[in-house]
NUDOPA-850738 format. One line per field, with one value per residue (C-alpha): residue number from 1; residue in one letter; x, y, z. Coordinates in pm, whole numbers. Layout:
// NUDOPA-850738
marza (NUM	...)
rolo (A	...)
east (X	...)
north (Y	...)
up (Z	...)
***
This chain:
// NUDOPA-850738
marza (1	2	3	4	5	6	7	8	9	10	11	12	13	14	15	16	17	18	19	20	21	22	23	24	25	26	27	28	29	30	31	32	33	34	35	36	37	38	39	40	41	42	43	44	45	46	47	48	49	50	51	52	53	54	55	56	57	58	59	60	61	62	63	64	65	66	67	68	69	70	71	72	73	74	75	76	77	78	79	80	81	82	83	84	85	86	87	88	89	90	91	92	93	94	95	96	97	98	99	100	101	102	103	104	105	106	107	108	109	110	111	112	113	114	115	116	117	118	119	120	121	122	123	124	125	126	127	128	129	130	131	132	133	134	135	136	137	138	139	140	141	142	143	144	145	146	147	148	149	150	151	152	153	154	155	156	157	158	159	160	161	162	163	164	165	166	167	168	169	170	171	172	173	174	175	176	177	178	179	180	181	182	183	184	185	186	187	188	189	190	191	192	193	194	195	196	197	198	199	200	201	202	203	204	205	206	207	208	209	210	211	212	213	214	215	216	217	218	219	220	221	222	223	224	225	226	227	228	229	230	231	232	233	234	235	236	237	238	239	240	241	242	243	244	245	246	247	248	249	250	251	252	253	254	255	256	257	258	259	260	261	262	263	264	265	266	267	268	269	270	271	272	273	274	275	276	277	278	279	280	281	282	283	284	285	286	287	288	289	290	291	292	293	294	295	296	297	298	299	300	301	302	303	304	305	306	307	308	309	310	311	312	313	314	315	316	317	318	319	320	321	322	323	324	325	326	327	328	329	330	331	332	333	334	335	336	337	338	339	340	341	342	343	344	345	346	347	348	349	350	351	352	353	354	355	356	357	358	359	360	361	362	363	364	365	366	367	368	369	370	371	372	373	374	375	376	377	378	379	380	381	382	383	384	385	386	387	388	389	390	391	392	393	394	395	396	397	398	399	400	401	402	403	404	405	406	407	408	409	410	411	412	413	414	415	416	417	418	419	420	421	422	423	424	425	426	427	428	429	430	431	432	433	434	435	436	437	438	439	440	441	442	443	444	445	446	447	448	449	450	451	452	453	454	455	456	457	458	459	460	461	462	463	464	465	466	467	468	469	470	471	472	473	474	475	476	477	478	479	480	481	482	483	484	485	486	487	488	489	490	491	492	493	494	495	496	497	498	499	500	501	502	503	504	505	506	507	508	509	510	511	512	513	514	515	516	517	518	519	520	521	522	523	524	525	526	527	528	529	530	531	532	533	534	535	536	537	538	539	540	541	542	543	544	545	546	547	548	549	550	551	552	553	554	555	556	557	558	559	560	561	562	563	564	565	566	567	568	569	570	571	572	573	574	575	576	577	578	579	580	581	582	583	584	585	586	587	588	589	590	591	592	593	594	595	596	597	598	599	600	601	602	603	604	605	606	607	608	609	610	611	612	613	614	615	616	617	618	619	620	621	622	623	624	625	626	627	628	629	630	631	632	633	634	635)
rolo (X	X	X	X	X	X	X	X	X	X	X	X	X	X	X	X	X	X	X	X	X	X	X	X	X	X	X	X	X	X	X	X	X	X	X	X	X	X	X	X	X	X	X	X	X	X	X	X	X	X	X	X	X	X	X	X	X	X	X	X	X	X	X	X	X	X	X	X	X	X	X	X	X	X	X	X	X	X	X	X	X	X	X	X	X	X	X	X	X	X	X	X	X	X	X	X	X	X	X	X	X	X	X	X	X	X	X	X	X	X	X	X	X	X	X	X	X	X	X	X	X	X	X	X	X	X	X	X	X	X	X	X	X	X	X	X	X	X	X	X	X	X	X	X	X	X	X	X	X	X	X	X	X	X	X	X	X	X	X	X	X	X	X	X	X	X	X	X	X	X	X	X	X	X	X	X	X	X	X	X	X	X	X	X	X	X	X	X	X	X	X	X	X	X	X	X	X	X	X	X	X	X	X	X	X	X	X	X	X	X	X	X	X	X	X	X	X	X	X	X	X	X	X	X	X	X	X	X	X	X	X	X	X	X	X	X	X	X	X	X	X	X	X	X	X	X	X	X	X	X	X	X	X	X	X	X	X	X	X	X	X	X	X	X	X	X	X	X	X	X	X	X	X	X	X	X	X	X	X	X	X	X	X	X	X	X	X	X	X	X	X	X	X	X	X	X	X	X	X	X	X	X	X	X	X	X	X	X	X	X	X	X	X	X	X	X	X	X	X	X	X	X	X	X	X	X	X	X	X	X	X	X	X	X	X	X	X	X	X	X	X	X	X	X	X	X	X	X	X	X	X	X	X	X	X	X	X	X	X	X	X	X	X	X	X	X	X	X	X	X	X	X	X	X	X	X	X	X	X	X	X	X	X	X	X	X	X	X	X	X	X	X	X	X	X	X	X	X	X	X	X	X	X	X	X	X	X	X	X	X	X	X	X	X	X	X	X	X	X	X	X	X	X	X	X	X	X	X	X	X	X	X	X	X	X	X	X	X	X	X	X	X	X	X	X	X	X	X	X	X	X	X	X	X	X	X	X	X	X	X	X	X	X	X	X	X	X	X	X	X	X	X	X	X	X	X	X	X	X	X	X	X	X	X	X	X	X	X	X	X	X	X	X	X	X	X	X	X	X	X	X	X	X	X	X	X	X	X	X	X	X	X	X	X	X	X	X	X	X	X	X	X	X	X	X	X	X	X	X	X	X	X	X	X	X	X	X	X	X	X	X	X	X	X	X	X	X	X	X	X	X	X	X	X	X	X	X	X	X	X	X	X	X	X	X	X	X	X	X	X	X	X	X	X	X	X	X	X	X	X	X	X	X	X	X	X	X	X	X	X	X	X	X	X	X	X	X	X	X	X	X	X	X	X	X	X	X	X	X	X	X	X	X	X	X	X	X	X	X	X	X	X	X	X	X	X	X	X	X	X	X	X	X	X	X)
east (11258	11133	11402	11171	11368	11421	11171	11385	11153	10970	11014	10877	11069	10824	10864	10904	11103	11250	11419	11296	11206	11195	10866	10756	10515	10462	10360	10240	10501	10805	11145	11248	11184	11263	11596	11596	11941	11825	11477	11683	11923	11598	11374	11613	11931	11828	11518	11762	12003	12250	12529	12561	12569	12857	13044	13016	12987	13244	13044	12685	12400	12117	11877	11640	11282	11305	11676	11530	11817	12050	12017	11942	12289	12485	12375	12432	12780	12879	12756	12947	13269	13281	13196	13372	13369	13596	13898	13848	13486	13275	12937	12673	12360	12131	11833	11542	11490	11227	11270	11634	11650	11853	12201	12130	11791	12032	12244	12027	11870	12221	12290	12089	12300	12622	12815	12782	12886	13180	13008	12719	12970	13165	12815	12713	13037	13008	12651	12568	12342	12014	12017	11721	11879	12147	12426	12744	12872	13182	13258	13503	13494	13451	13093	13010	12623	12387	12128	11834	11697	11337	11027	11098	10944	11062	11423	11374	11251	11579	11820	11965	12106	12125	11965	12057	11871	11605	11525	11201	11090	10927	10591	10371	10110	9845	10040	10231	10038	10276	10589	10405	10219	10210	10409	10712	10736	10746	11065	11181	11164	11300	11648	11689	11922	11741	11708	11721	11490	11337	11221	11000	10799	10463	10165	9942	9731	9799	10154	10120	9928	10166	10452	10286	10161	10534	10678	10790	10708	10631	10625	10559	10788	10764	10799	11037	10928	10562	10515	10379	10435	10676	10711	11024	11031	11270	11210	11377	11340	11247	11000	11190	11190	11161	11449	11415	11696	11858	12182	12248	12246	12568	12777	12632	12940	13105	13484	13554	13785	14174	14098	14369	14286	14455	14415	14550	14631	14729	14548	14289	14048	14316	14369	13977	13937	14248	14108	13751	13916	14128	13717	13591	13858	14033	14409	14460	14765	14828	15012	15126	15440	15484	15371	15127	14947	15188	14847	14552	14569	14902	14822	14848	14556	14213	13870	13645	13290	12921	12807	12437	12158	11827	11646	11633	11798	12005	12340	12228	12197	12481	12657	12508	12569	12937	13005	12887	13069	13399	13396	13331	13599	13836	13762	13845	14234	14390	14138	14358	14662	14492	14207	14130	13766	13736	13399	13364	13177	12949	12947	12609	12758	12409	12041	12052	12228	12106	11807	11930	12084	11730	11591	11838	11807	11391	11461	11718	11971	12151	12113	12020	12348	12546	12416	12346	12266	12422	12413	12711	12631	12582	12879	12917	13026	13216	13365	13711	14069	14231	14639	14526	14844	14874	14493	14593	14884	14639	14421	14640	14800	14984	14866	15140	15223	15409	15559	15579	15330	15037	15078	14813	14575	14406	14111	14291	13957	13811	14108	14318	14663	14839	15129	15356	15690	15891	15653	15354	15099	14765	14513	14101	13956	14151	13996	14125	14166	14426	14219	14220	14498	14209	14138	14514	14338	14139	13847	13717	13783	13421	13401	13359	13647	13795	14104	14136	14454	14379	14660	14643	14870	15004	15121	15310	15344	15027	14753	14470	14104	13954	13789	13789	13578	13388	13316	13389	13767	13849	14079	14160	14399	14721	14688	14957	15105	14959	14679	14601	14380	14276	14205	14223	14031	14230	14156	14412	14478	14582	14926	14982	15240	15065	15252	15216	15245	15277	14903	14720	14853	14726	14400	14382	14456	14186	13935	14021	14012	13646	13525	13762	13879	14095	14236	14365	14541	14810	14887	15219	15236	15629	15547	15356	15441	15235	15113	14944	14801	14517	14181	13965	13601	13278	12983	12753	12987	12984	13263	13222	13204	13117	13122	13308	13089	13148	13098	13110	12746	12582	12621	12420	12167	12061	12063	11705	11731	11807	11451	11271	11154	10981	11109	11239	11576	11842	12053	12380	12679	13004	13385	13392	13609	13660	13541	13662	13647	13742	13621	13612	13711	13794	13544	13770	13836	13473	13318	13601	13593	13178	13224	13471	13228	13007	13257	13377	13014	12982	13294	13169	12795	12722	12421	12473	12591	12367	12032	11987	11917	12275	12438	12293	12389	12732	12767	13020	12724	12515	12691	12629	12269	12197	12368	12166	11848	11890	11990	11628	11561	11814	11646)
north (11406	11404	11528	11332	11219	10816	10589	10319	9992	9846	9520	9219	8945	8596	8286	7962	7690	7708	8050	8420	8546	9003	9029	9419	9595	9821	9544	9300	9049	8849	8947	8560	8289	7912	7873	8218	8167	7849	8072	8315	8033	7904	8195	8461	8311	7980	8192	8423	8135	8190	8198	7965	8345	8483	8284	8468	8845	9011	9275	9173	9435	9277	9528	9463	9585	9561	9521	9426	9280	9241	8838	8836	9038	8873	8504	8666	8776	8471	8308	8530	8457	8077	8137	8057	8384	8612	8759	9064	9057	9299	9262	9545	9530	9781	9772	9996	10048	10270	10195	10025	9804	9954	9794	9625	9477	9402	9192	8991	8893	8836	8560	8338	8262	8219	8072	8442	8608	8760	8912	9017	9173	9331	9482	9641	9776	9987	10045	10390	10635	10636	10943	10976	10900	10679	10575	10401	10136	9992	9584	9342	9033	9322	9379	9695	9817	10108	10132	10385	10508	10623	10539	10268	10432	10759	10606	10420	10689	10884	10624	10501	10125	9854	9549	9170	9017	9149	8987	9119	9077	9347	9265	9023	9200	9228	9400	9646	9645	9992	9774	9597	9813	9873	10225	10067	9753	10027	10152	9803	9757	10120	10020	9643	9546	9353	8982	9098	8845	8832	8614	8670	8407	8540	8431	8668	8756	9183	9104	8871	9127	9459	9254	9158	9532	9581	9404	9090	8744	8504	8136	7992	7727	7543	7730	7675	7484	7513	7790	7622	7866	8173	8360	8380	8559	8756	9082	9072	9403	9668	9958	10272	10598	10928	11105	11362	11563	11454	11666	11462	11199	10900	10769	10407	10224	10074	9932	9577	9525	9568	9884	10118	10493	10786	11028	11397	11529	11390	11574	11480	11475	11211	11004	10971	10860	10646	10456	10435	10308	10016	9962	9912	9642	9948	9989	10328	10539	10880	11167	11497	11651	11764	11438	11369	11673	11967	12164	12324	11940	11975	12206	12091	12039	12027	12055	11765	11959	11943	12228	12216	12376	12523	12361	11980	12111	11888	12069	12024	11628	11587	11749	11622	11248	11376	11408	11072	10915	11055	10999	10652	10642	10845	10553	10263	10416	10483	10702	10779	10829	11049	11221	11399	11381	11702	11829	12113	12454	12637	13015	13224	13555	13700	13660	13561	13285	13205	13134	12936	12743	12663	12527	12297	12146	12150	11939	11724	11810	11478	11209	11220	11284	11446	11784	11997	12322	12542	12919	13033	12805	12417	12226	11921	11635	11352	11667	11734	11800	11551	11557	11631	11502	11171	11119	11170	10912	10646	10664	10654	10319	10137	10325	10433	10784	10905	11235	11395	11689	11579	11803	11653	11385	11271	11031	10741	10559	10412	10489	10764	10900	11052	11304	11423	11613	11287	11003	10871	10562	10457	10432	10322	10625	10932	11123	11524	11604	11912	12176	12471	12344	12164	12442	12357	12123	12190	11938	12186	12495	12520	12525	12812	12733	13008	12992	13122	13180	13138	13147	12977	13017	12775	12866	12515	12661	12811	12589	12558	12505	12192	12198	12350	12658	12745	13128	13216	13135	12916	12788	12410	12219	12063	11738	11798	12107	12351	12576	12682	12942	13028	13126	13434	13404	13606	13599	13384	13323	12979	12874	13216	13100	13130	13345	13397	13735	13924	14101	13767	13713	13965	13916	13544	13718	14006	13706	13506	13869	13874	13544	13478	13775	13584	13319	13584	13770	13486	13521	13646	13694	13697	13279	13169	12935	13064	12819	12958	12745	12781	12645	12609	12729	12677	12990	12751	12647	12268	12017	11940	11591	11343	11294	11547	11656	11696	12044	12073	11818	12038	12397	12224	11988	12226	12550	12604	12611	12991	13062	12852	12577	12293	11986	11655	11702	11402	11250	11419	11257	11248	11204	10836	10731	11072	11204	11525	11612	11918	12277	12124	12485	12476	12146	11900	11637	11649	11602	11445	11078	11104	11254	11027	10704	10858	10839	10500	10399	10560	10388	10041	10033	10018	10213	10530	10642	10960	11005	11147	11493	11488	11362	11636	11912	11834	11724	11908	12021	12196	12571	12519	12440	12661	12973	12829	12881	13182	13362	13329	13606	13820	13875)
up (10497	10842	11110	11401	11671	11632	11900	12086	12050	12311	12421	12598	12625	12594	12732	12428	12376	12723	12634	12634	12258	12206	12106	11987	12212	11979	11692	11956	11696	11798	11620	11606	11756	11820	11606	11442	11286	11097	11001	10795	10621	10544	10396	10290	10190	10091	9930	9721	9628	9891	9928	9560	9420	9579	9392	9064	9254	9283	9460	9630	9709	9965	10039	10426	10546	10918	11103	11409	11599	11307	11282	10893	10878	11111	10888	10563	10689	10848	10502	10311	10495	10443	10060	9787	9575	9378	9529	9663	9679	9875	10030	10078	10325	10297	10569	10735	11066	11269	11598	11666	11994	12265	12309	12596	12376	12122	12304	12513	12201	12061	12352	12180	11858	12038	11710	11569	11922	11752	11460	11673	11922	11619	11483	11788	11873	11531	11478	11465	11722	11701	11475	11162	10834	10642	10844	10693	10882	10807	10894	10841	10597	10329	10460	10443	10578	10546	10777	10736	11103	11014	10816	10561	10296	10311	10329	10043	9902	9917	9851	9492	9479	9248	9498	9401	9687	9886	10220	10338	10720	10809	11131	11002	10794	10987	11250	11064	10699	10609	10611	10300	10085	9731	9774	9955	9740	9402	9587	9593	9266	9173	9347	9212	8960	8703	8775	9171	9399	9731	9971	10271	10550	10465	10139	10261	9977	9998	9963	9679	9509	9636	9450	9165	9107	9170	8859	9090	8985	9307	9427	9681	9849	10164	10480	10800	11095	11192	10899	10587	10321	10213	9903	9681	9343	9121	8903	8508	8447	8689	8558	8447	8681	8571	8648	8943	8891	8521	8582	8880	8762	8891	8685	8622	8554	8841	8851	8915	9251	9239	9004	9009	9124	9131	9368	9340	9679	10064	10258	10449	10150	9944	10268	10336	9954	10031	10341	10149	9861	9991	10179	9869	9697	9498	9451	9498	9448	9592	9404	9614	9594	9941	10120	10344	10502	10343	10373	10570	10690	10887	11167	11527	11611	11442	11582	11526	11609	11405	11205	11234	11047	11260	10979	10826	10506	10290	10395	10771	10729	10543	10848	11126	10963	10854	11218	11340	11066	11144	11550	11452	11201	11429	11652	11457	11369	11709	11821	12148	11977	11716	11891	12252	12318	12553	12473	12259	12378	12058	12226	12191	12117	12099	12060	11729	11780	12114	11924	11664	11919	12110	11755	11775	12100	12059	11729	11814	11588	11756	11898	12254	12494	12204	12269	12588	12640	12889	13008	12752	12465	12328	12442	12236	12451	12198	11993	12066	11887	11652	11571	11163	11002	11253	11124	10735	10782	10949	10711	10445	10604	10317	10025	9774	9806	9503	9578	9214	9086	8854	8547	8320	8343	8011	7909	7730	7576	7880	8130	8253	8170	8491	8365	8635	8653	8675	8537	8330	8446	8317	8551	8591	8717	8879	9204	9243	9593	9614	9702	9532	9320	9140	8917	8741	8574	8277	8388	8705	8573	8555	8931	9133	9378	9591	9823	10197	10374	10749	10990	11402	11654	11854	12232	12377	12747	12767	13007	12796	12899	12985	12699	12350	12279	11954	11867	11534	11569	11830	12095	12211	12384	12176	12366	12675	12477	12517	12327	11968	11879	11492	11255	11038	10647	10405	10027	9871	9465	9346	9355	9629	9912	10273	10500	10876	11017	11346	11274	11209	11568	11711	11538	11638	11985	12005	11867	12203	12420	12333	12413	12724	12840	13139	12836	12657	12935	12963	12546	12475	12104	12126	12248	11944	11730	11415	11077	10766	10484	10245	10221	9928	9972	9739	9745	9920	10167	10076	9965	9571	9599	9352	8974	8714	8430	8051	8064	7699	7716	7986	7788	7468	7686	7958	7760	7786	8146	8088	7979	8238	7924	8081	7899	7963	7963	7918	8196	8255	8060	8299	8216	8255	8591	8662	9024	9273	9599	9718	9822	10221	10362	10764	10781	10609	10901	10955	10627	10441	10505	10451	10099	10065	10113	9916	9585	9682	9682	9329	9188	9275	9235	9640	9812	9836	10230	10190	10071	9732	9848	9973	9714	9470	9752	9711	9317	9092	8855	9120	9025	8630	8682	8943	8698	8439	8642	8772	8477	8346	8610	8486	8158)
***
């Protein structure tokens, strides 16, 4: 996937109808005009049989070519609000967008529907940068959007969903014939659910036939306003895929909303599947012992910063879009009470990474004002600390916390059985999200996890920088008290009690004494308030997120993967409703509530929030396959 920087569009702004109409500069096309609300009430949702079908979905899937200024979203939402439909139903709008409009763009064209001024006002307040790749964008109304910055097809491309209703409005034709070819609409019908139908405004004979070659079965009805004709269709069954990557495969069945979940640990990886959870119309429940944040999770302070990859790798995307997502999410929960946005400083400790560090800037590893280079380092403007176990209690909100310890948890035909030291309950699908403490359980053995005791040090009298400082280790403010600095890696063995000591201190100390010398000068270790916990690690230095295999189905099916056979294998079988996420290391607040959507997207059937590289970086079976792969060159 290309890691180009994203284009703002161009606009002019065209006189009609006694108003001003955006018109592309680039497309030389108009995004709407006239009554543009009434246009897509007309075309796509009377053209898909909206909003009549909400009322038997309890979950909805419309998939978008061309966001444009977010009008065909903003209707379908409004729609989908006054609805009759199942309680606790959840919308999902997938859409494409190569060159977003500008805010200001967006909401001059947003003055003229002023009925939806508080959904359009509520949309741009949350859309994402302009970063390339999928963004997860979380609504109200139980609307939920993913929105693709980049070429439509390669998006597409990337993504996995199950579409109901495509609405497609891409340039007219002739202007942008890409946004209609036979390529894109084969992606189309590669992520509809069967029985899924479209509706666009144009007849124009290439798209007729693109659709048809497709697998999509048109009509044409009558048009809106001075436009004759438009084309609505459905597709019965869409054409079977191979399968890319067979032992990736998802789990296909999705829960119904108001299924109960269990999740295994309240830390900041249980509270992110919490929060996504509730999102998604699940009743989750949360299991841990030693309450909220007991863990790595309950330090002082936690640095919310990027880790960024020189190349456009998988792991590098998934971090980069990690990051976004949590500022936005640390945003949306009492981001001032949680979170201290004072810039974060990467050091260059030497040429090496100096020069990593100029890759970065010449490709944009962010969006534009999120990065800047200076004479010591990149210094990362929205990063900053966040108070970890105030963030794990917002975004655990009202969830039940149970504290008991999960012994057991057993498949009970198509549910779970959660065992604990005090009670039994049957639930729909169980999450495990306590770190290391994972491998208790028979299910991940199989995963290579590894635990790190790390130790900080917290100095409450000590002035701390203006800002926090990245160089290795670290040190940051503690909001008004003071500074922290961290932290040591130790090996650690499951189930081992983390322990602070007087050396870790000093090592903490003599970490800061490099990087700033005059810092560590005022460091008394006699005034430090020291905390030790223990993280859980993977080899590749990636959450396991997604998924939990039947490990018993992968030794017999992928055998041959030893000895290099070229085959068609089968899809991977998984334990029914069972899913982990875990091995987060010192990245946790960053990448937890991301890997977190991502499962809650899997549990109910909704676009993926990652493309499909992603999602295979981070699956449970990536260690058994790649072992299986590599010990053909062992032999």
């Amino acid at each position: 996937m290309s890691d180009r920087p994203i284009e703002k569009a161009e606009l002019d702004w065209r006189a009609g109808d006694g108003a001003a109409f955006p018109a592309s500069a680039r497309f030389d096309d108009v995004y709407f005009s006239g009554d543009g609300a009434a246009e897509t009430a007309h075309v796509f949702l009377n053209g898909n049989g909206l909003p009549e079908r909400f009322a038997a979905a309890p979950r909805f899937h419309i998939g978008e070519l061309g966001f444009g200024t977010g009008l065909n979203l903003l209707v379908a939402w409004d729609a989908w609000r006054k609805a009759v439909k199942p309680q606790g139903a959840r919308l999902h709008f997938l859409s494409v967008e190569a060159f977003p409009l500008s805010a200001g763009d967006m909401a001059r064209a947003h003055e003229a529907w002023p009925a939806l001024a508080p959904l359009a006002k509520a949309l741009r307040e949350n859309l994402p940068p302009t970063h390339p790749g999928v963004h997860h964008v979380a609504l109200g109304d139980g609307v939920t959007l993913t929105l693709f910055y980049g070429d439509a097809r390669t998006g597409l491309a990337r993504m996995e969903a199950q579409i109901d209703a495509w609405f497609l409005d891409g340039f007219a034709p002739a202007k942008n014939p890409a946004m209609w070819s036979a390529e894109l609409f084969a992606e189309l019908a590669r992520l509809s659910a069967p029985g899924a139908r479209f509706a666009t405004f144009t007849v124009a004979g290439a798209v007729r036939r693109a659709l048809e070659a497709a697998g999509f079965h048109w009509e044409k009805r009558p048009g809106f306003g001075r436009k004759r004709e438009m084309l609505a269709g459905r597709i019965d069954h869409p054409p079977a895929q191979p399968i890319r990557a067979p032992w990736f495969t998802p789990q296909s069945e999705s829960l119904k909303p108001g299924a109960r979940i269990a999740v295994i640990g309240a830390g900041i990886a249980g509270a992110s599947l919490a929060h996504e959870l509730v999102r998604a119309g699940f009743a989750p429940s949360v299991y841990d012992p030693s309450g909220p944040a007991a863990g790595a999770s309950g330090n002082p302070a936690g640095l919310v910063m990027p880790r960024l990859d020189a190349d456009d790798t998988p792991a590098g995307r998934f971090h980069a879009s990690a990051y976004l997502h949590a500022l936005k999410l640390i945003a949306r929960h009492e981001g001032a009470s949680v979170f201290k946005p004072c810039g974060v400083l990467r050091h260059a400790g030497d040429d090496k990474e100096r020069a990593r560090q100029a890759k970065l800037i010449a490709r944009a590893a962010l969006p534009d004002g999120w990065i800047e280079a200076r004479d010591e380092g990149l210094f990362f403007p929205q990063a900053g600390i966040v108070d970890p176990p105030a963030f794990v209690r917002a975004l655990l909100g009202e969830t039940p916390l149970l504290r008991e310890r999960v012994m057991r948890i057993e498949a009970l035909n198509d549910r779970w059985r959660v065992a604990t030291n005090a009670s039994a309950n049957i639930f729909d699908a169980v999450i495990i999200a306590n770190g290391l403490d994972a491998l208790r359980f028979e299910q991940a053995r199989t995963l290579p996890l590894a635990g790190s005791a790390g130790q900080i040090d917290w100095f409450p009298e000590t002035q701390a920088p203006a800002h926090a400082h990245a160089f290795g280790p670290y040190a940051a403010p503690v909001g008004e008290n003071g500074l922290v600095i961290g932290a040591t890696y130790a090996p650690a063995e499951i189930g081992a009690e983390p322990r602070f000591t007087p050396e870790a201190t000093q090592s903490n100390i003599a970490a800061v004494t490099r990087a700033l010398p005059d810092l560590a000068k005022r460091l008394d270790a006699a005034a430090s308030r020291p905390r030790a916990s223990v993280r859980c690690t993977t080899p590749d230095r990636l959450p396991i997120a997604g998924p939990v295999p039947d490990w018993g189905y992968y030794g017999g099916a992928y055998d041959d993967l030893r000895t290099g056979k070229q085959k068609d294998y089968p899809a991977g079988v998984m334990r029914p409703g069972l899913f982990i996420l875990t091995g987060l290391g010192s990245r946790g607040l960053v990448t937890a509530p991301l890997a977190a959507a991502m499962i809650a997207a899997q549990l109910s059937g909704a676009p993926a929030p990652v493309d499909a590289d992603v999602a295979q970086a981070l699956h449970p079976a990536r260690f058994f396959i790649r072992d299986l792969k590599r010990a053909k060159t062992t032999h």
